[in-house]
C-alpha positions in Angstrom: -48.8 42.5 8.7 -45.7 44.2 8.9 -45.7 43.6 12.7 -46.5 40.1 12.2 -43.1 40.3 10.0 -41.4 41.6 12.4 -42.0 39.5 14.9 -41.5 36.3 13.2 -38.0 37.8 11.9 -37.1 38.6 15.9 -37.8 34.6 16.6 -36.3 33.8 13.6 -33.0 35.4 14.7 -33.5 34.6 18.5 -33.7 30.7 17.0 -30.7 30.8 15.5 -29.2 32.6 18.0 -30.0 29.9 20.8 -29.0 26.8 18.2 -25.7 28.9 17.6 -24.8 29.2 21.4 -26.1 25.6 22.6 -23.5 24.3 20.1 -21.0 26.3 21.7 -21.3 25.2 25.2 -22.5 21.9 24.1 -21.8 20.2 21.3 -24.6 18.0 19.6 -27.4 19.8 21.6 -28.8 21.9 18.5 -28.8 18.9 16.7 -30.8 17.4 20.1 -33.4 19.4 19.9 -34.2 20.2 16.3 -32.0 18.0 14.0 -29.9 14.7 13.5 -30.6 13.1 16.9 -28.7 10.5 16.2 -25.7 12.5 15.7 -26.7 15.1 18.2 -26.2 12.4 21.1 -23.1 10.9 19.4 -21.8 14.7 20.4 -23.2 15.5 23.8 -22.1 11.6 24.8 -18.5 13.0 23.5 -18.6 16.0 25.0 -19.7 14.5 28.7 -16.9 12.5 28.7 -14.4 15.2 28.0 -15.9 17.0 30.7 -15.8 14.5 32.8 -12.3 14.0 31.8 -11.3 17.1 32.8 -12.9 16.7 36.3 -10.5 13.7 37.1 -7.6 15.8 36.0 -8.5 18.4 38.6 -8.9 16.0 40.9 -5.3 14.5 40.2 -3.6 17.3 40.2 -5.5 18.4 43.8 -4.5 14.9 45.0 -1.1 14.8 43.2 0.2 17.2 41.3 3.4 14.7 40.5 0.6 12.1 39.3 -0.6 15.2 36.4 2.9 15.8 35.1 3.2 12.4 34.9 0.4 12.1 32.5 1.3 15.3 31.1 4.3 13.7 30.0 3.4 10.9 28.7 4.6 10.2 25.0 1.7 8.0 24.2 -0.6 10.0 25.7 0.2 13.5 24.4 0.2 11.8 20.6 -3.6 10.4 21.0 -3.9 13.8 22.5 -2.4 15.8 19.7 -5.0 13.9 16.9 -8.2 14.1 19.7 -7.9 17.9 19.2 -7.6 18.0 15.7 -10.5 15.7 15.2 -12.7 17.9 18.0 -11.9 21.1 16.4 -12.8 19.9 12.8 -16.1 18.4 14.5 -17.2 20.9 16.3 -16.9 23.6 13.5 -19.3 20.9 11.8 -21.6 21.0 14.4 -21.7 24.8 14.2 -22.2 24.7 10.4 -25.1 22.7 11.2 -26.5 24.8 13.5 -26.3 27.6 11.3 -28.3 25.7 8.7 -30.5 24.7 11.1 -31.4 28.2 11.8 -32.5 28.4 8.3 -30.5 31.7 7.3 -32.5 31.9 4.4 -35.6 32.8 6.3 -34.0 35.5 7.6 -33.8 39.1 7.7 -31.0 40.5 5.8 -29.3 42.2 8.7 -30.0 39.4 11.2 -28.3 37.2 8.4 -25.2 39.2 8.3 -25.2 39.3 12.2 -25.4 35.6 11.9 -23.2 34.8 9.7 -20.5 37.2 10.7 -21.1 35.3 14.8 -20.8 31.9 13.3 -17.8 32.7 11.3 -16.1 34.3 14.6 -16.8 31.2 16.7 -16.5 28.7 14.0 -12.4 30.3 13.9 -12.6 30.8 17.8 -13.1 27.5 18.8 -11.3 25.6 15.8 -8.0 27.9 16.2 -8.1 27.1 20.1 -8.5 23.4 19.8 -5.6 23.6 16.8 -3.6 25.6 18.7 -3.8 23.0 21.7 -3.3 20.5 19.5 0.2 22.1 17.8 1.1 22.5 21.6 0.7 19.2 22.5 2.5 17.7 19.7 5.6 20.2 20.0 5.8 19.6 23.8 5.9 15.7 22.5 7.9 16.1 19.8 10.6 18.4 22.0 10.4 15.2 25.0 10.9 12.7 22.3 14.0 14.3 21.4 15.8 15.7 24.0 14.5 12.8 26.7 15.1 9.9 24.6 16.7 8.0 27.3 14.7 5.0 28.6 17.3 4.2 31.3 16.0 5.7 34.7 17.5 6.4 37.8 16.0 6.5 41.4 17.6 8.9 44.0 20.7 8.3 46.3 20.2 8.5 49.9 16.8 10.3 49.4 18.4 13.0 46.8 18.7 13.4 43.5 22.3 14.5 41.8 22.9 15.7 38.6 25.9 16.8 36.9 24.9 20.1 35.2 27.6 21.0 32.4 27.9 23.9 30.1 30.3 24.0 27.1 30.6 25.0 23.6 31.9 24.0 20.1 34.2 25.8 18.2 36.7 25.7 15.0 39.2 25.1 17.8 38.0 22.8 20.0 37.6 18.9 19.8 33.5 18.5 20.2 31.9 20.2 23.5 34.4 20.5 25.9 32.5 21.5 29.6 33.3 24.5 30.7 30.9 24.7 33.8 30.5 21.8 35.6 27.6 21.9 38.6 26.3 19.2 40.3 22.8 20.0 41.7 21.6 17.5 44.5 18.0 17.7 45.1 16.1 16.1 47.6 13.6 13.7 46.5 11.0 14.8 48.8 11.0 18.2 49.2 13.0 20.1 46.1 15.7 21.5 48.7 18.8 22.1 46.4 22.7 22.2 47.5 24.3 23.5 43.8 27.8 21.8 44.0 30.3 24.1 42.0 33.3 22.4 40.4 36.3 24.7 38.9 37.2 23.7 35.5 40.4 23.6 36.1 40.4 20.9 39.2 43.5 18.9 39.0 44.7 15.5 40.4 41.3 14.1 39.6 40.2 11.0 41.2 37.9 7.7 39.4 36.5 5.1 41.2 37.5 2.1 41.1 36.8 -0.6 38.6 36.2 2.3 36.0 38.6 2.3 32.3 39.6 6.1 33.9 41.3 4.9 37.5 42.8 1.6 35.5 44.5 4.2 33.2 45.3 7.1 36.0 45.1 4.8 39.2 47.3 8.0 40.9 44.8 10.7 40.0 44.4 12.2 36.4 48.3 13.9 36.1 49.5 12.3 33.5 47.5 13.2 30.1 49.2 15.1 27.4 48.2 18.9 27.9 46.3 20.3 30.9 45.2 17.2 33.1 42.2 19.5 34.5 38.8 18.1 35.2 37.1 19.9 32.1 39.7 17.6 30.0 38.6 14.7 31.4 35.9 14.5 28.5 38.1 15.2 25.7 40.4 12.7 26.8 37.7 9.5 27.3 36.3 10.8 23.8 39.4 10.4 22.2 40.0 6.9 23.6 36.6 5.9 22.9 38.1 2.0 22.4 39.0 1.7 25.7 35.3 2.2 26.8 33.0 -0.8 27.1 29.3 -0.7 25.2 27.8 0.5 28.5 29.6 3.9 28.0 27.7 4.5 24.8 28.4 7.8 22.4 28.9 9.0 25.8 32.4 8.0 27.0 33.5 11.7 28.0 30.5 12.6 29.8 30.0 9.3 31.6 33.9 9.2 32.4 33.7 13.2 33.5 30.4 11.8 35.3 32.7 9.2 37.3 35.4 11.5 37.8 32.5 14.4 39.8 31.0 11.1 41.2 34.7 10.1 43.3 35.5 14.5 44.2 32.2 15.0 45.3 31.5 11.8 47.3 28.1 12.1 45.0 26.3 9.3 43.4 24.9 10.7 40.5 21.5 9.5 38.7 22.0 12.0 35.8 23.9 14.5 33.3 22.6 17.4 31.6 24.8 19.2 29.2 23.9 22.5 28.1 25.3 24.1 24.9 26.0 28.1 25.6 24.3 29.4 22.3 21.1 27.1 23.4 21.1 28.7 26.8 21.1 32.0 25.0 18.2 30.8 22.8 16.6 29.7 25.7 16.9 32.8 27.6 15.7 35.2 24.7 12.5 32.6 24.9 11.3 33.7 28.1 11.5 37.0 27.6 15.0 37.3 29.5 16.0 37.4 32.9 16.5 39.7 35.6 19.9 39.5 37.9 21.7 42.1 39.6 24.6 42.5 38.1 27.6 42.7 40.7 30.3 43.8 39.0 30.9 45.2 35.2 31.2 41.9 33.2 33.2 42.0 29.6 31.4 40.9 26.6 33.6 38.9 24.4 37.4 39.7 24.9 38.2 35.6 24.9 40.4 35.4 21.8 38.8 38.6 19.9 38.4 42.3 21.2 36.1 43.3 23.8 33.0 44.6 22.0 31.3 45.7 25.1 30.1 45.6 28.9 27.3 44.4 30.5 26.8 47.3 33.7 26.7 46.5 37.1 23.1 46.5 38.7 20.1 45.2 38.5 18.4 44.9 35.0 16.9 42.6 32.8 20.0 40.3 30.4 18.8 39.2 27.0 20.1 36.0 26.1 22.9 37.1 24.9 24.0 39.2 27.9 23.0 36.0 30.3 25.5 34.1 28.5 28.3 36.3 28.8 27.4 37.1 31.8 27.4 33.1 33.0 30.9 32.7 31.1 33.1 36.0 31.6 36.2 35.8 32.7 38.0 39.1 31.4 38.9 41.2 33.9 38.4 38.8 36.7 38.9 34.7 36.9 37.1 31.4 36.7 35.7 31.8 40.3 34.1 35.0 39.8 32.4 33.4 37.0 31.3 30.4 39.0 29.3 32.3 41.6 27.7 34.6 38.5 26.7 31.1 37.4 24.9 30.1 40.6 23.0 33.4 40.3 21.6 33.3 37.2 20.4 30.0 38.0 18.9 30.8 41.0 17.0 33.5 39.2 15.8 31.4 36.3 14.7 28.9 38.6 12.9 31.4 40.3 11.9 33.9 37.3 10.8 30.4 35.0 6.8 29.8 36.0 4.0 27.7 33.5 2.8 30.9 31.8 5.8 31.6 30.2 6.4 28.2 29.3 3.0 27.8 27.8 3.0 31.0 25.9 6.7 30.4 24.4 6.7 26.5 24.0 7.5 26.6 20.3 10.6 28.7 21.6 11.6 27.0 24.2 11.7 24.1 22.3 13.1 24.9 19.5 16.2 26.3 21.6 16.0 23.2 23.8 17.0 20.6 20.9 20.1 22.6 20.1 20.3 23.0 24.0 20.4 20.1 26.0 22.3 16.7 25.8 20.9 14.6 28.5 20.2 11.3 29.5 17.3 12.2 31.9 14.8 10.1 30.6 10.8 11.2 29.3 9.3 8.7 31.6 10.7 11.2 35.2 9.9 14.6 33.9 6.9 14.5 35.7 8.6 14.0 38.8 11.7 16.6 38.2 8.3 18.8 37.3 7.4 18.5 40.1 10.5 19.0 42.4 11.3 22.0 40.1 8.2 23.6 41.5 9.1 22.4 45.1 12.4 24.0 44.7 11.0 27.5 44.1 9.8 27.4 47.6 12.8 26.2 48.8 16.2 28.0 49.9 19.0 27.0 47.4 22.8 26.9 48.6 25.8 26.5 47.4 29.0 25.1 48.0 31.9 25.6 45.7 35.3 24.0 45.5 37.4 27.5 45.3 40.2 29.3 47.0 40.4 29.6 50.2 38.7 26.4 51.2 40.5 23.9 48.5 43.6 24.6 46.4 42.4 23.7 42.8 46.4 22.5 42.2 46.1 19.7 44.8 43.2 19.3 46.5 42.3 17.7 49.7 39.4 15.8 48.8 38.7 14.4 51.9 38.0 17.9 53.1 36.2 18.0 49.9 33.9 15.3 51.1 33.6 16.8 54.4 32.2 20.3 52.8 30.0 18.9 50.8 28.3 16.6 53.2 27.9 19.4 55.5 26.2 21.3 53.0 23.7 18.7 51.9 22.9 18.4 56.0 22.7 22.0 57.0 20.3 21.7 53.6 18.2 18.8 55.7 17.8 20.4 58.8 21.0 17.9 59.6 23.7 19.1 62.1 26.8 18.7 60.6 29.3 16.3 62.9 32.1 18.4 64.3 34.8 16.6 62.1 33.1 17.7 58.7 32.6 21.4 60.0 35.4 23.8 58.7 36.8 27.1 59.6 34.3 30.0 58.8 37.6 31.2 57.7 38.3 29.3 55.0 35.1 29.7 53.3 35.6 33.7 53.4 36.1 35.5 49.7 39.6 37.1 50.1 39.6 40.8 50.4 39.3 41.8 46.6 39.8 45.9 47.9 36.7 47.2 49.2 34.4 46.2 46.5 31.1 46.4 47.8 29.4 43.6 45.9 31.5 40.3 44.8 30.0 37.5 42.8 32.6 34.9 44.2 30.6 35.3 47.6 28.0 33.7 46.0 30.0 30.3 46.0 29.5 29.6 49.6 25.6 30.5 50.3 23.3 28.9 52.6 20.2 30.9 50.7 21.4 31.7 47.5 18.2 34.1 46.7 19.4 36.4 49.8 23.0 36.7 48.5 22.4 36.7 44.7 
């Protein structure tokens, strides 16, 4: 008899074993076979589809990878997403708890009970926790586009590239709003994610505006007569303090769309969008990632811009915490704005190259979270899938630079048809182009001046055809 026990307590436990695991890889098939039928092929049906779901997504992103951020993207589709989730987590932990009952626990030994219970429990929280967890990364990825890429005004490329005006600037008790400090302009092509960074000095005088704009009707000769510093980082101040002058068109915007017309007429650039990037962001944004790793050329200050020096950041290569990134990116104690601009270049060249989906996936609260103190853009939510896309296509790619800095253009008074004549053979040599003999210049003039033997100088990293190899 007691064998006879035994062995009905083994199929017992083997039953509810099966019914426990069948719900787990398919949802509804316990309930196929020994329960609600009904409901059981409600699930499965469910459950197909989602499968079946997934089997197109593979096969768009192997087709087109551009086609899956797209739909990743997608504001509409990540909120159905967000409440799918929800609802399959609290169903399938359902389905389990019926399994489990199916099993008839009761019936059970008291140790194949415990066993039971303790497996269902751990599934039960495995799966629901997953599925919630998905679902909390869905909505905060939606929530964080919704935001930051409220935009609905989009932009198509230029002559097969894409330009953006890439600014970095901060607030403070002394300051009028966010005045750009950093001003890049990265031109991306449209096809293949090969990048020219364009690096503009703050303090660029005698801008130019194109004409027809409220900025060359008020300065037709070039910005030189504003009260202060006519330089090209006051362009913004300025337009926001004469917001009246600005038609409707301009927005809450008028500084950054005026300082986006003033890049547009030095750089010869048409330029589809601004992103402006607030330093204690970046720094958030930095620490989200886990940091990132640059070799540091040359001892770099921390603080010492109106307040004492509280430390250094070491030359060599290590790994920058946020904070260190950002002094790093805006130093200018004990060397000058052009030093800073090529420590710029690198540490976006490394967090281009340093940024991949893992770390984005695994910190997306984070990154977030820093992003909606971080950016000010007007990059809409309807092309992230395609700058997704060329942001990955860029990591493949070469990036180079070309900076507007002594020798090559006296910030004072520039030549900006030379100007011109730079940057377009920059953006060719970038192509695969060769550069017409009349836009060439001297290889002298893009040489760093002799700065007394020291080995490794970050204003080098201004004029790079491969910014990776120099950085």
């Amino acid at each position: 008899m007691s064998d006879v026990a035994d062995a009905t307590a083994r199929i017992q436990f083997r039953r509810g074993l099966t019914l426990t695991l069948m719900t787990l890889v398919m949802p509804g098939s316990a309930q196929l076979v020994t329960g609600n039928k009904k409901v059981g092929r409600i699930a499965v049906r469910i459950w197909l589809g989602v499968l079946a779901l997934g089997a197109v997504l593979l096969l768009v992103s192997m087709v087109s990878r551009r086609g899956l951020f797209v739909l990743a993207t997608n504001s509409t589709l990540l909120h159905l997403g967000t409440w799918l989730l929800i609802a399959g987590a609290i169903a399938w932990v359902v389905l389990m708890l019926d399994a489990w009952r199916l099993a008839q626990p009761l019936r059970m030994e008291r140790s194949h009970r415990l066993w039971m219970t303790g497996l269902n429990s751990v599934l039960c929280f495995v799966t629901a926790g997953t599925m919630l967890f998905a679902a909390h990364l869905v909505s905060t990825g939606n929530s964080m586009i919704g935001t930051v890429f409220a935009s609905e005004s989009s932009e198509g490329p230029a002559d097969g590239r894409y330009n953006v005006l890439l600014l970095g600037g901060d607030s403070g008790p002394d300051r009028n709003g966010a005045r750009p400090d950093s001003l890049t302009v990265a031109s991306v092509d449209a096809d293949t994610g090969r990048t020219v960074l364009v690096g503009l000095p703050r303090n660029l005088q005698d801008i130019p505006f194109p004409k027809g704009t409220v900025m060359h009707e008020q300065f037709p000769d070039g910005f030189d007569s504003c009260e202060g510093d006519c330089y090209l980082n006051s362009v913004n101040t300025w337009a926001n303090d004469h917001a009246d002058l600005f038609p409707a068109s301009y927005g809450e915007r008028p500084g950054l769309l005026a300082t986006m017309d003033a890049v547009e007429a030095i750089t010869g650039l048409d330029l589809a969008y601004y992103a402006m990037v607030d330093m204690s962001g970046f720094s958030q944004l930095v620490d989200a990632v886990g940091g990132v790793t640059v070799d540091v050329k040359e001892r770099t200050a921390i603080d010492g811009i109106g307040r004492p020096v509280s430390g250094y950041i070491e030359a060599g290569t290590q790994k920058l915490t946020g904070d260190q990134a950002l002094w790093y990116s805006r130093s200018r104690v004990d060397n000058d704005d052009f030093s800073r601009m090529g420590r710029q270049k690198c540490v976006m060249n490394a967090m281009l190259q340093q940024l991949n989906p893992k770390d984005v996936l695994l910190n997306i609260q984070k990154i977030a979270d820093s992003s909606k103190s971080l950016l000010d853009t007007n990059i809409p939510g309807g092309t992230l899938g395609e700058f997704m896309d060329l942001a990955l296509k860029a990591k493949s790619q070469k990036v180079s630079t070309v900076s507007l800095v002594p020798p090559a253009v006296y910030t004072g008074n520039p030549d900006y048809d030379k100007v011109h004549s730079m940057i377009s053979s920059a953006v060719d040599k970038a192509e695969g182009k060769k550069a017409p003999p009349q836009a060439g210049l001297r290889a002298a003039e893009l040489k760093v001046p002799d700065v007394g033997g020291e080995a490794k100088d970050p204003r080098k990293d201004n004029q790079s055809s491969d910014l990776s190899g120099t950085c």
